[in-house]
PDB file of N, CA, C and O in Angstrom:
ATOM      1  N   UNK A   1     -20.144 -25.297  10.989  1.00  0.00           N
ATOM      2  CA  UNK A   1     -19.608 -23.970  10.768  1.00  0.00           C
ATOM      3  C   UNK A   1     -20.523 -23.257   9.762  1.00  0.00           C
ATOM      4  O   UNK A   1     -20.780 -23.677   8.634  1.00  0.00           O
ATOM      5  N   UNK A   2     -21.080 -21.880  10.435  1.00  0.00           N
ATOM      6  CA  UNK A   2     -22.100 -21.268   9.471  1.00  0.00           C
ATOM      7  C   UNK A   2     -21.098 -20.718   8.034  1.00  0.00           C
ATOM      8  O   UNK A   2     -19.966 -21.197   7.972  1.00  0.00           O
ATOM      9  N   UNK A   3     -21.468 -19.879   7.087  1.00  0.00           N
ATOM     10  CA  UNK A   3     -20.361 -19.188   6.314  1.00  0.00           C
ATOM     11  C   UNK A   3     -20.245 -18.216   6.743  1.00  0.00           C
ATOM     12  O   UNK A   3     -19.090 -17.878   6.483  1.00  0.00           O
ATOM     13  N   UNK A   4     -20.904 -17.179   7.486  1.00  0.00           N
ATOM     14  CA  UNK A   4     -20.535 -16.200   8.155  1.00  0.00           C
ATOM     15  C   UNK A   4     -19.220 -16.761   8.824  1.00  0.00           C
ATOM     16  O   UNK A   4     -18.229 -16.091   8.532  1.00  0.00           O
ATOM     17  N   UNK A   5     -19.015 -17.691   9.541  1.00  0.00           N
ATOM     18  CA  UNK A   5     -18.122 -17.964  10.313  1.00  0.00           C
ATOM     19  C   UNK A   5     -16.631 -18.609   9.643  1.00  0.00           C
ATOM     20  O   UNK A   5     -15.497 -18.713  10.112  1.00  0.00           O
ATOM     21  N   UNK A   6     -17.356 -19.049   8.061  1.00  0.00           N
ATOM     22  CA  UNK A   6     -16.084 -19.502   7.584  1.00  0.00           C
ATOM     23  C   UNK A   6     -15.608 -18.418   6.734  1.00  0.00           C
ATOM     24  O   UNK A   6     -14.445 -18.568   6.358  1.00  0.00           O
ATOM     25  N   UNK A   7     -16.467 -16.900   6.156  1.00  0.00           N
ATOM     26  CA  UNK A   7     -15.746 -15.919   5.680  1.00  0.00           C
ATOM     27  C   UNK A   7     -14.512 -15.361   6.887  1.00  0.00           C
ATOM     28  O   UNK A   7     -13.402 -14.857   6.714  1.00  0.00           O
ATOM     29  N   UNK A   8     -15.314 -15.726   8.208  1.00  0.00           N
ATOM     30  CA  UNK A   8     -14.432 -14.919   8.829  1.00  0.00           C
ATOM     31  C   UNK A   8     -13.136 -15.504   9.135  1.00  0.00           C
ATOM     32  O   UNK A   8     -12.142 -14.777   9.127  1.00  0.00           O
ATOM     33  N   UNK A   9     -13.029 -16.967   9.452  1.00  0.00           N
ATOM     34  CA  UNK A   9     -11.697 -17.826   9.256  1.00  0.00           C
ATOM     35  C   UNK A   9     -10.976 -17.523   8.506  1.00  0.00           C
ATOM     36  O   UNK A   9      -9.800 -17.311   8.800  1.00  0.00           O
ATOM     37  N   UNK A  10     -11.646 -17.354   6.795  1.00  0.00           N
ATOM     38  CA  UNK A  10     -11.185 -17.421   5.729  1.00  0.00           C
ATOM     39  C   UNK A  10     -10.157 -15.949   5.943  1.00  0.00           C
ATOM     40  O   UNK A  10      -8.944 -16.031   5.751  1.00  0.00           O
ATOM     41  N   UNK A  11     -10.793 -14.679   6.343  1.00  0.00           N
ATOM     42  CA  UNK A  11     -10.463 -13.438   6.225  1.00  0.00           C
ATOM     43  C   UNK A  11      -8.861 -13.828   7.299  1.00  0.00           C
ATOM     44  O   UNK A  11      -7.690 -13.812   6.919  1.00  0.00           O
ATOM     45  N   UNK A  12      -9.276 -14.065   8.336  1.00  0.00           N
ATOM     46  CA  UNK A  12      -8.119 -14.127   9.400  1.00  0.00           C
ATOM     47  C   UNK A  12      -7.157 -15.180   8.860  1.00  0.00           C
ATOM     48  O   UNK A  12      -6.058 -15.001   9.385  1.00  0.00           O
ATOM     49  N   UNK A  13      -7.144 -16.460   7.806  1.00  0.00           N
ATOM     50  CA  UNK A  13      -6.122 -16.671   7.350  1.00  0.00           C
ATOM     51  C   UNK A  13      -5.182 -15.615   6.344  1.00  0.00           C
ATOM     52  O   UNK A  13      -3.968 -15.435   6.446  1.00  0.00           O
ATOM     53  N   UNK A  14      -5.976 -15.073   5.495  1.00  0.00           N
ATOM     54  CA  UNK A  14      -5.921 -13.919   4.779  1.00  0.00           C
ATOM     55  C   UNK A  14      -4.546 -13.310   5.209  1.00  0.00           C
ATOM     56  O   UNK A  14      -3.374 -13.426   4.853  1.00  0.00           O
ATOM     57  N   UNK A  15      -5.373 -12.480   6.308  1.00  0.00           N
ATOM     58  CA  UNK A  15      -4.225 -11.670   7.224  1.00  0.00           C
ATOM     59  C   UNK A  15      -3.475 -12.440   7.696  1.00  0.00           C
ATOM     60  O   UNK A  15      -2.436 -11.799   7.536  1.00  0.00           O
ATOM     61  N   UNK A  16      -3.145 -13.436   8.217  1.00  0.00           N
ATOM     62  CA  UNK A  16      -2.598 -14.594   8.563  1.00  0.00           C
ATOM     63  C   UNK A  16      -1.090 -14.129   7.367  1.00  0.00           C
ATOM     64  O   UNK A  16      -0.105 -13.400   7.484  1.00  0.00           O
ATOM     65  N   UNK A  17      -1.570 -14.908   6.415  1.00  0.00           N
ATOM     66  CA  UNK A  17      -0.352 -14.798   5.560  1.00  0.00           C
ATOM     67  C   UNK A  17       0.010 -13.496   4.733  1.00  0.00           C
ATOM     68  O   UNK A  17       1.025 -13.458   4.037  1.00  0.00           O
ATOM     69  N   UNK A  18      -1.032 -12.234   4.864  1.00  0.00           N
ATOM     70  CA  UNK A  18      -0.112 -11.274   5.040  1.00  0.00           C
ATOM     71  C   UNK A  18       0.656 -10.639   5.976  1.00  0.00           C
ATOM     72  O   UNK A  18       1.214  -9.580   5.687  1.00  0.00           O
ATOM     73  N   UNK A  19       0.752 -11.083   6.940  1.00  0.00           N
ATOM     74  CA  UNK A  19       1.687 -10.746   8.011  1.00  0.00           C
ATOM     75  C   UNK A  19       2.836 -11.328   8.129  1.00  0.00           C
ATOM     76  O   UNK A  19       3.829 -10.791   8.621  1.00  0.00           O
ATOM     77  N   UNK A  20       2.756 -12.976   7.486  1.00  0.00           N
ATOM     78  CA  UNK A  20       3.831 -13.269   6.852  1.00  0.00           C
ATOM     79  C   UNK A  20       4.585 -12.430   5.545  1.00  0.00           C
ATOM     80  O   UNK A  20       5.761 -12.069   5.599  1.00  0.00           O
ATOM     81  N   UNK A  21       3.872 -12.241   4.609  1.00  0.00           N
ATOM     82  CA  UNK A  21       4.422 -11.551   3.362  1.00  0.00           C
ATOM     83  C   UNK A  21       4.860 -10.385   3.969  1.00  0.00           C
ATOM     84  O   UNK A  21       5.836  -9.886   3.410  1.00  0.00           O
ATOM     85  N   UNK A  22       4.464  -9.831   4.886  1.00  0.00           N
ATOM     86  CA  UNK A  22       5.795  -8.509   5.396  1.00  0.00           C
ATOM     87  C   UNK A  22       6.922  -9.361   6.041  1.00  0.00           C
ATOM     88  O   UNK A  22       8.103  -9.052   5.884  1.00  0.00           O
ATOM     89  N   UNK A  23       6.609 -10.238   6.633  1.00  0.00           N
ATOM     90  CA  UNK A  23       8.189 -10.166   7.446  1.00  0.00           C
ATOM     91  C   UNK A  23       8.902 -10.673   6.028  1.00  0.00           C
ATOM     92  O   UNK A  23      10.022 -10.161   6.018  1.00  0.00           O
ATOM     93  N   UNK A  24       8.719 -11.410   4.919  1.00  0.00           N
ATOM     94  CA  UNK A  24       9.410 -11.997   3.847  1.00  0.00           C
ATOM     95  C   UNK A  24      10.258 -10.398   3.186  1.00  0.00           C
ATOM     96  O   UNK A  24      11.444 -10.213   2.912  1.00  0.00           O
ATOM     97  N   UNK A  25       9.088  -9.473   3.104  1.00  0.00           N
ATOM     98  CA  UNK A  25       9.355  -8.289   2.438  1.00  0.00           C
ATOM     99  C   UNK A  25      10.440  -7.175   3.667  1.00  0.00           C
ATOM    100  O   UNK A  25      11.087  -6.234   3.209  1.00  0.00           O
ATOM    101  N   UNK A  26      10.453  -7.478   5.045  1.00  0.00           N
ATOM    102  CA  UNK A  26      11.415  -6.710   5.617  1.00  0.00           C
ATOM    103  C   UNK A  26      12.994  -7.392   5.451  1.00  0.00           C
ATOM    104  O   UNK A  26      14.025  -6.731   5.323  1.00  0.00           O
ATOM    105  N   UNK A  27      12.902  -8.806   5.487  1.00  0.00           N
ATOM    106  CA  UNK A  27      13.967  -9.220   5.378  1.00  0.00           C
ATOM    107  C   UNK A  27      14.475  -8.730   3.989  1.00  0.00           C
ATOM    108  O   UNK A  27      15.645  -8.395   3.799  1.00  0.00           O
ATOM    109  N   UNK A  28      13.217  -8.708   2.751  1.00  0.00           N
ATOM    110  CA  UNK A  28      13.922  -7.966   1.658  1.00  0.00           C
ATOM    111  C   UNK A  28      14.649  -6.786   1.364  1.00  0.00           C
ATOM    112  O   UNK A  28      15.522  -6.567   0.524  1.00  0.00           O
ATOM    113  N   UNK A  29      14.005  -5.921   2.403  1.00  0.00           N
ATOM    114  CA  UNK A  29      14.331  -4.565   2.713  1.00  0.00           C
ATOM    115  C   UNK A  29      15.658  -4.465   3.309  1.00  0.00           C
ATOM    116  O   UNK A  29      16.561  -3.667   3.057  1.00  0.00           O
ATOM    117  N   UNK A  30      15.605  -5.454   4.175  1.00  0.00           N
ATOM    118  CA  UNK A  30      17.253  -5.166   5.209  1.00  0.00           C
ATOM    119  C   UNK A  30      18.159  -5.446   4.100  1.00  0.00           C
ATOM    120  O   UNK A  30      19.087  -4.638   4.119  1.00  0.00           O
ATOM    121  N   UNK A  31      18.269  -6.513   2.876  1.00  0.00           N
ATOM    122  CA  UNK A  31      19.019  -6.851   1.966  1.00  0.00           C
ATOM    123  C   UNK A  31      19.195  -5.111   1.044  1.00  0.00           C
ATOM    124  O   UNK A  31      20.159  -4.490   0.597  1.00  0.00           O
ATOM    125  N   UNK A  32      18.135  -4.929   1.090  1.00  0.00           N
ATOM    126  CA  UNK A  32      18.006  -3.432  -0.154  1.00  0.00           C
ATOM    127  C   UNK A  32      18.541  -2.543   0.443  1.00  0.00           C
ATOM    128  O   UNK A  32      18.709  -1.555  -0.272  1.00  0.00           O
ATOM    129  N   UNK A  33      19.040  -2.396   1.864  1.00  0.00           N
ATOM    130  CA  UNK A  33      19.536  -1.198   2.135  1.00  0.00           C
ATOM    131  C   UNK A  33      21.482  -1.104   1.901  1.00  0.00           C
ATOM    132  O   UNK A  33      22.443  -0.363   1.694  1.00  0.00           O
ATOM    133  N   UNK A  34      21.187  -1.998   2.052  1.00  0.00           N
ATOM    134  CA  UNK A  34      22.632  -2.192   1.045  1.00  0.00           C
ATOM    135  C   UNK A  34      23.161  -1.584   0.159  1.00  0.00           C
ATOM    136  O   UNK A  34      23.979  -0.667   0.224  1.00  0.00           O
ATOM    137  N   UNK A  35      22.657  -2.134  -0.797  1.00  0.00           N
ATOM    138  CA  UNK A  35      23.219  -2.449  -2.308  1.00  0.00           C
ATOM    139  C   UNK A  35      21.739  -1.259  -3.013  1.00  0.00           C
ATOM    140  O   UNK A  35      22.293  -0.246  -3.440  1.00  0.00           O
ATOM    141  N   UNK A  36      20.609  -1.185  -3.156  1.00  0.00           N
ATOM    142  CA  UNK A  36      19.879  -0.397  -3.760  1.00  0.00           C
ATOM    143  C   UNK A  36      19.823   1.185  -3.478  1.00  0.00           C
ATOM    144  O   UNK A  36      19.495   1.848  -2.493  1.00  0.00           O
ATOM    145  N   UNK A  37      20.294   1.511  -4.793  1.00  0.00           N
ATOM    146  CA  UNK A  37      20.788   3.016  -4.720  1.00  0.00           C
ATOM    147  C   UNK A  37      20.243   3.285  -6.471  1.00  0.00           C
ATOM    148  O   UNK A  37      20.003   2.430  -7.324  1.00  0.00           O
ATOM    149  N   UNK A  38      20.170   4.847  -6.577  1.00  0.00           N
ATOM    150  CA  UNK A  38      19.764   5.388  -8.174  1.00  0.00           C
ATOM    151  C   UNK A  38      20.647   6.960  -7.611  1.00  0.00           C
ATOM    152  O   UNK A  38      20.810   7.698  -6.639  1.00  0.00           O
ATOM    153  N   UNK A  39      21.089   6.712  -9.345  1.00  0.00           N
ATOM    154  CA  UNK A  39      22.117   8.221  -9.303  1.00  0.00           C
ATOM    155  C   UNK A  39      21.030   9.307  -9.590  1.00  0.00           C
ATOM    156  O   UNK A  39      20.154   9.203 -10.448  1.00  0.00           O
ATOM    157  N   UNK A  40      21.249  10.560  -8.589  1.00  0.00           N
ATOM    158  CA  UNK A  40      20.978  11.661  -8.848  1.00  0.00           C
ATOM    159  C   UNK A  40      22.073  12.684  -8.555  1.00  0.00           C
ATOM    160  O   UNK A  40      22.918  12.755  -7.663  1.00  0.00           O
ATOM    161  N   UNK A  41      21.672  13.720  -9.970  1.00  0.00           N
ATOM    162  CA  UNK A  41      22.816  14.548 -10.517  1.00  0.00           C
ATOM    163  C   UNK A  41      24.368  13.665 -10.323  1.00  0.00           C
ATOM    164  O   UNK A  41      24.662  12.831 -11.180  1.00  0.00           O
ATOM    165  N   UNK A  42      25.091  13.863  -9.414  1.00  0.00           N
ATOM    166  CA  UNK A  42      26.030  13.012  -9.433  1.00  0.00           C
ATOM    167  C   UNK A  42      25.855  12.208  -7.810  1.00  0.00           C
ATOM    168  O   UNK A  42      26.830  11.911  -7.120  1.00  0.00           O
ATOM    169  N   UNK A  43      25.298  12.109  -7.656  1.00  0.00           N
ATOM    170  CA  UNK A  43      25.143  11.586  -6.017  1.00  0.00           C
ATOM    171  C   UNK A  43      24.683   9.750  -6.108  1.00  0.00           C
ATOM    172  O   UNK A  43      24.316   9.187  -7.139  1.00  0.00           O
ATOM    173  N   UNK A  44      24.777   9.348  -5.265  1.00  0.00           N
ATOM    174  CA  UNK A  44      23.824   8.072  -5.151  1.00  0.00           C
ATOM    175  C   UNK A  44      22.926   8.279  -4.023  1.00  0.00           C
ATOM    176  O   UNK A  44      23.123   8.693  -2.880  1.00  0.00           O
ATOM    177  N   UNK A  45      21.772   7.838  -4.711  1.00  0.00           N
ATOM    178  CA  UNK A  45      20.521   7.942  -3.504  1.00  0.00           C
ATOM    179  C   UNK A  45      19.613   6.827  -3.198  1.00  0.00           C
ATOM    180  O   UNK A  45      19.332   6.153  -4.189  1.00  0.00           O
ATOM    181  N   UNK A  46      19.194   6.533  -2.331  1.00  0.00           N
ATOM    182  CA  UNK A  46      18.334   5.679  -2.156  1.00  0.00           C
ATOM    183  C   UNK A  46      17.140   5.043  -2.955  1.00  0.00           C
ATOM    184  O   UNK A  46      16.277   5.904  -2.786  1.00  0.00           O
ATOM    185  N   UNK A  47      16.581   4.086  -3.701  1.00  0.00           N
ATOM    186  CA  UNK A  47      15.346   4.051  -4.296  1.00  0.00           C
ATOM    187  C   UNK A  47      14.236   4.499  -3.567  1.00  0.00           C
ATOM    188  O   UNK A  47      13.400   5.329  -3.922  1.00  0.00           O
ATOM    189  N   UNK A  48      14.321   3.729  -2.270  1.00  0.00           N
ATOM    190  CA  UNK A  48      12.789   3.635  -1.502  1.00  0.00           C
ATOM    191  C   UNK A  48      13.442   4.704  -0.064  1.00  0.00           C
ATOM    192  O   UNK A  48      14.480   4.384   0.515  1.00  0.00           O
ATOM    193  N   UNK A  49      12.799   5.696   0.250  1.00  0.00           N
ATOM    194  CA  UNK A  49      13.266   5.979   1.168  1.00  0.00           C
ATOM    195  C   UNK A  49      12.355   5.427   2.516  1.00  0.00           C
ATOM    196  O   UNK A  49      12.950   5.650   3.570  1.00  0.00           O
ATOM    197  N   UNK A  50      11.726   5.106   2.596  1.00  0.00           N
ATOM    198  CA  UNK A  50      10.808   4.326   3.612  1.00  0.00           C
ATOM    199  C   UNK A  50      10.109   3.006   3.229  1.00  0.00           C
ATOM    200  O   UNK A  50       9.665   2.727   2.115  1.00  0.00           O
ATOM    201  N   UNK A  51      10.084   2.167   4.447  1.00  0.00           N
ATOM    202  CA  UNK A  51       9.332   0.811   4.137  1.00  0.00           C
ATOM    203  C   UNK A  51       8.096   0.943   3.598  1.00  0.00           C
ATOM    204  O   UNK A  51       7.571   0.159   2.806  1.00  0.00           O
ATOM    205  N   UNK A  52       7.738   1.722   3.939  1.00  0.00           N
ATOM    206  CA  UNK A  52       6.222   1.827   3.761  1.00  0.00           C
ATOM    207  C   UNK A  52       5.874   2.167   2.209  1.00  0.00           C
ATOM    208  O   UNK A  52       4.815   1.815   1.688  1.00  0.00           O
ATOM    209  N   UNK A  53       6.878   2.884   1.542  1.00  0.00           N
ATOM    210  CA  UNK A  53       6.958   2.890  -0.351  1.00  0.00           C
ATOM    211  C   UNK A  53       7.396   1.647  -0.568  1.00  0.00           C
ATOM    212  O   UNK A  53       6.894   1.212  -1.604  1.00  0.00           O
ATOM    213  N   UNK A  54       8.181   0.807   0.004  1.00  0.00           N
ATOM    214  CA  UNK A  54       8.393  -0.606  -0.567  1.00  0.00           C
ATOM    215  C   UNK A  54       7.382  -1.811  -0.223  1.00  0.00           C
ATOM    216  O   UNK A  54       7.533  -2.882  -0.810  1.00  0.00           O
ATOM    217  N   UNK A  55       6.324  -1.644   0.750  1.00  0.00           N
ATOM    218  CA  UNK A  55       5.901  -2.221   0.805  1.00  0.00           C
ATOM    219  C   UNK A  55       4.355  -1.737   1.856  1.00  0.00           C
ATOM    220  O   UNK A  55       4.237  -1.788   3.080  1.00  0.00           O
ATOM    221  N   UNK A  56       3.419  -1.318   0.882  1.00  0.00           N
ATOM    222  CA  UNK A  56       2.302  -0.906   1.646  1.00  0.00           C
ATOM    223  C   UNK A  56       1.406  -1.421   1.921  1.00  0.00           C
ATOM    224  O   UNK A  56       0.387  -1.457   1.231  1.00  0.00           O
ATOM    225  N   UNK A  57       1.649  -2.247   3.616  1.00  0.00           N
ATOM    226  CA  UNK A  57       0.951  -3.287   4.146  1.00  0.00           C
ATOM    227  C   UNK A  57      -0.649  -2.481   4.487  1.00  0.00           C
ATOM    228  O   UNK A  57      -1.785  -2.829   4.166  1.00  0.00           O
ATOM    229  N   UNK A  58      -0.349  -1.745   4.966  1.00  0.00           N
ATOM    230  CA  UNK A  58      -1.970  -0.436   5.016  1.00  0.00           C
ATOM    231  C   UNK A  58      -2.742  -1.041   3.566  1.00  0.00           C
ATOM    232  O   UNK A  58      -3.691  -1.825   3.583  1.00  0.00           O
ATOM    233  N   UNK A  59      -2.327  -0.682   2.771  1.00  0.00           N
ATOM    234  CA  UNK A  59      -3.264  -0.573   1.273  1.00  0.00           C
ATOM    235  C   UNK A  59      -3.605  -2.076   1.336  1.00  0.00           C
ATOM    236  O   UNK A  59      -4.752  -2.374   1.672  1.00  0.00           O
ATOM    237  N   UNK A  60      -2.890  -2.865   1.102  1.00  0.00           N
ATOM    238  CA  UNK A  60      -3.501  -4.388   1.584  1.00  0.00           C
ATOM    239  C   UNK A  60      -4.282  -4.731   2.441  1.00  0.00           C
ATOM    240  O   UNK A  60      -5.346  -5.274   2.142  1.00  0.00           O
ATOM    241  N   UNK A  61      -3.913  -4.482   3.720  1.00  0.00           N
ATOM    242  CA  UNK A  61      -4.676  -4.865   4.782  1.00  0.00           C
ATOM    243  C   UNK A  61      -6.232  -4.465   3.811  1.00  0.00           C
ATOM    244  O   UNK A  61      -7.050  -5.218   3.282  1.00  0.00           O
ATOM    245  N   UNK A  62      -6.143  -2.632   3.902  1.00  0.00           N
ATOM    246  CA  UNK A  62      -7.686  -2.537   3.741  1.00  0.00           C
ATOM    247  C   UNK A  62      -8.439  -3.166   2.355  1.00  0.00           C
ATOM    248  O   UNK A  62      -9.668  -3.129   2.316  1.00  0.00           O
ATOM    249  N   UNK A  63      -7.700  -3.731   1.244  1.00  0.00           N
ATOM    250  CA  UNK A  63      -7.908  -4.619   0.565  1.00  0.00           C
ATOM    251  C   UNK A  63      -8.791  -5.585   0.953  1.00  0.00           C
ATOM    252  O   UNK A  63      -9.874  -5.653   0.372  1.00  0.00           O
ATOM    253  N   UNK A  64      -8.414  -6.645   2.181  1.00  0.00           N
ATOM    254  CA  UNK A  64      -8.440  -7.750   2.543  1.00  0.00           C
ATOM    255  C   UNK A  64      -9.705  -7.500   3.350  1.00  0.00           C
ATOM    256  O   UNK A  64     -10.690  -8.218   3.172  1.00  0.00           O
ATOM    257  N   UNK A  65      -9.711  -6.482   4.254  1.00  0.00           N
ATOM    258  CA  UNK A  65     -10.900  -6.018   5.398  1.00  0.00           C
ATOM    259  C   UNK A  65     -12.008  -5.397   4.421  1.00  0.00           C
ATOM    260  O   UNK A  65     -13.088  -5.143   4.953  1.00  0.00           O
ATOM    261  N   UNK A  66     -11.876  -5.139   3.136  1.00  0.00           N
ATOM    262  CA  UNK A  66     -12.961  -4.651   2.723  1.00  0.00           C
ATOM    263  C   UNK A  66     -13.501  -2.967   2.782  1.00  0.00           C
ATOM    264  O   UNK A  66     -14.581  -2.548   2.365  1.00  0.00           O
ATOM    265  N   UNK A  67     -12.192  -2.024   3.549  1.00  0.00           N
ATOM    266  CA  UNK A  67     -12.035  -0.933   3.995  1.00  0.00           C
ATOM    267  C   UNK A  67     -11.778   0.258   2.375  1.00  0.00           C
ATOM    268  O   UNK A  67     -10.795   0.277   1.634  1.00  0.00           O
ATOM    269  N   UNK A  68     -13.161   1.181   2.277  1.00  0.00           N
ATOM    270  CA  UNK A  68     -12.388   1.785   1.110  1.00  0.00           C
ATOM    271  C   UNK A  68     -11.863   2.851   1.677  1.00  0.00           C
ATOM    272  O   UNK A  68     -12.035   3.143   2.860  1.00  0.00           O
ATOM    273  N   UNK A  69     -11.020   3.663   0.665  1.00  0.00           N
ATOM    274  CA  UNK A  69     -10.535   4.632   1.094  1.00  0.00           C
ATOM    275  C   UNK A  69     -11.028   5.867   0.118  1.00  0.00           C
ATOM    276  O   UNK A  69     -11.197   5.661  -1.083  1.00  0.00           O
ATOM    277  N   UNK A  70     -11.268   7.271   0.756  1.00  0.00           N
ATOM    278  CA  UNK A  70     -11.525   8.220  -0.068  1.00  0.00           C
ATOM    279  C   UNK A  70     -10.521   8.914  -0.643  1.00  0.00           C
ATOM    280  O   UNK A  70      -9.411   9.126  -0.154  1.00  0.00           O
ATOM    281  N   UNK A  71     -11.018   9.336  -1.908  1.00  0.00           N
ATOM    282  CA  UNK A  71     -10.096   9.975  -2.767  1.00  0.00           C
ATOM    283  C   UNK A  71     -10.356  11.468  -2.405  1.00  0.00           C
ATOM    284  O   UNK A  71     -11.491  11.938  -2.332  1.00  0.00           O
ATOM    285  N   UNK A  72      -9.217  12.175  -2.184  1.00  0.00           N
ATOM    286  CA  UNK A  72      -9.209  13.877  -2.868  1.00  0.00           C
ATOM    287  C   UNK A  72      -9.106  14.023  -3.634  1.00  0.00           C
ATOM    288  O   UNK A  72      -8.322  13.694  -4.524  1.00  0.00           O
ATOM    289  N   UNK A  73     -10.540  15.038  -3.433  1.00  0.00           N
ATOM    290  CA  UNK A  73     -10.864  16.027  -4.591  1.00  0.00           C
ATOM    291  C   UNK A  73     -10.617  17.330  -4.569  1.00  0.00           C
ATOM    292  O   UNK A  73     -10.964  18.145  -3.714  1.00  0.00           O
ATOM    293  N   UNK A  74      -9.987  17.502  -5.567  1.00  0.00           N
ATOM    294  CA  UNK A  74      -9.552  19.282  -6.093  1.00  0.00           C
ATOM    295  C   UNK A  74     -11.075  20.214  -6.487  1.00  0.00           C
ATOM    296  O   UNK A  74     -11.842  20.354  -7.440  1.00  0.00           O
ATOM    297  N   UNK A  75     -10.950  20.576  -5.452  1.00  0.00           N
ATOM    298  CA  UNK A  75     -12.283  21.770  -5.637  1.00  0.00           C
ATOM    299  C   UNK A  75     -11.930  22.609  -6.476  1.00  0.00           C
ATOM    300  O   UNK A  75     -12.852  23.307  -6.898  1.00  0.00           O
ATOM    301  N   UNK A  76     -10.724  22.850  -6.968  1.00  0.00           N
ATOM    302  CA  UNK A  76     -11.133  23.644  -8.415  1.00  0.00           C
ATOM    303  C   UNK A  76     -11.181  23.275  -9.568  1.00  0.00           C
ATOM    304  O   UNK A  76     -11.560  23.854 -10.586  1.00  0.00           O
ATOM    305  N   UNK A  77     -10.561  21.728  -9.297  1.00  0.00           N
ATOM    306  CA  UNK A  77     -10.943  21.109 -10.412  1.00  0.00           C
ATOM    307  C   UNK A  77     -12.526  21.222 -10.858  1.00  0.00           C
ATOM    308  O   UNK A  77     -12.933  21.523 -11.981  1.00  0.00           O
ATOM    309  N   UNK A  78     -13.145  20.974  -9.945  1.00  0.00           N
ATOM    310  CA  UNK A  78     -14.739  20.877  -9.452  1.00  0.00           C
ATOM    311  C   UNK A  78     -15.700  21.912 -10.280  1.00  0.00           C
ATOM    312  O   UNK A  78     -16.672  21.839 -11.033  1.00  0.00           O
ATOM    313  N   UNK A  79     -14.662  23.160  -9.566  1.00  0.00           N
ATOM    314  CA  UNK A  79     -15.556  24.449 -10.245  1.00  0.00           C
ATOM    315  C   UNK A  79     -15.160  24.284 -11.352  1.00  0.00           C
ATOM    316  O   UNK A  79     -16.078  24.248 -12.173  1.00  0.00           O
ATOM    317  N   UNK A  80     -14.097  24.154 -11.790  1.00  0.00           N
ATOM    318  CA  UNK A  80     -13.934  24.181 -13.367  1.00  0.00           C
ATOM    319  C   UNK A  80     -14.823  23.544 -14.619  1.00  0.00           C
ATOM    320  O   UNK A  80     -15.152  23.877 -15.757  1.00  0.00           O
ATOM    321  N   UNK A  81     -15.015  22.396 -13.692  1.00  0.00           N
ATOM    322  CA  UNK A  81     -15.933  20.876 -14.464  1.00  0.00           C
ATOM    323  C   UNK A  81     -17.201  21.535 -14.929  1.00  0.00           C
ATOM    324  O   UNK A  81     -17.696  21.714 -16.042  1.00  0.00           O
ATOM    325  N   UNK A  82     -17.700  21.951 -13.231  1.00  0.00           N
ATOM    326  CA  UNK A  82     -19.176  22.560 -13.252  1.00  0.00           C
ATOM    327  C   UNK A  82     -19.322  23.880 -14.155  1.00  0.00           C
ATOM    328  O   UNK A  82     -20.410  24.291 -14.557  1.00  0.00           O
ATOM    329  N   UNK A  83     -18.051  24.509 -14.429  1.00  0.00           N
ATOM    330  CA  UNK A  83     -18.115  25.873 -15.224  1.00  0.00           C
ATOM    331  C   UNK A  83     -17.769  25.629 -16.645  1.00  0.00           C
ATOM    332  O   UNK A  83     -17.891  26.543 -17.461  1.00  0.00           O
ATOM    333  N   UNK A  84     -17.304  24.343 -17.028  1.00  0.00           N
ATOM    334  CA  UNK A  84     -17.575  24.152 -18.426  1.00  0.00           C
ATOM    335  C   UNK A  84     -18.742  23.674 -18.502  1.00  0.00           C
ATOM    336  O   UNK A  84     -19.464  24.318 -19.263  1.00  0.00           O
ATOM    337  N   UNK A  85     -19.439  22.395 -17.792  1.00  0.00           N
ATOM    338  CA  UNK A  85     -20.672  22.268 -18.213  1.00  0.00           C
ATOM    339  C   UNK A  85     -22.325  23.242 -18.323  1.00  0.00           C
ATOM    340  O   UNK A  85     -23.497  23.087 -18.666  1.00  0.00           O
ATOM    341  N   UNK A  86     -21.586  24.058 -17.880  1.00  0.00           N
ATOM    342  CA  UNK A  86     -23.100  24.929 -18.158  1.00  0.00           C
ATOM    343  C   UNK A  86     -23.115  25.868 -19.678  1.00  0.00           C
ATOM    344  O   UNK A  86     -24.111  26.521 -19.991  1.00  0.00           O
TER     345      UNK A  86
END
């Protein structure tokens, strides 16, 4: 086995057991829809309103794959930067 070939094993166990760690984390979720609530004004509301705030398998994955992601930028932040530095 070259290491090219064992990064790539290595990577696909990786994902391997994060695909486990979601199903661990949906079963957590089905428990949280229950019982997890936060008061607003006088109401009760949900903490997480989607799986995807409780558990962001995206941001991992591209963790694991090596995938970056770009940031936005505020172009007026930009001009501003560039218009103090001169």
């Amino acid at each position: 086995m070259t290491i090219s070939e064992y990064e790539l094993r290595l990577k696909v166990y990786r994902l391997k057991k994060l695909d486990e760690q979601e199903l661990i984390h949906q079963q957590a979720w089905a428990n949280w829809q229950i019982q997890a609530t936060k008061t607003q004004g006088k109401k009760e509301v949900p903490v997480y309103r989607k799986f995807q705030d409780f558990f962001p398998k995206d941001k991992f994955e591209n963790e694991i794959l090596g995938v970056k992601t770009e940031s936005k930028v505020d172009k007026n932040l930009l001009r501003l930067m560039k218009k103090a530095n001169e």
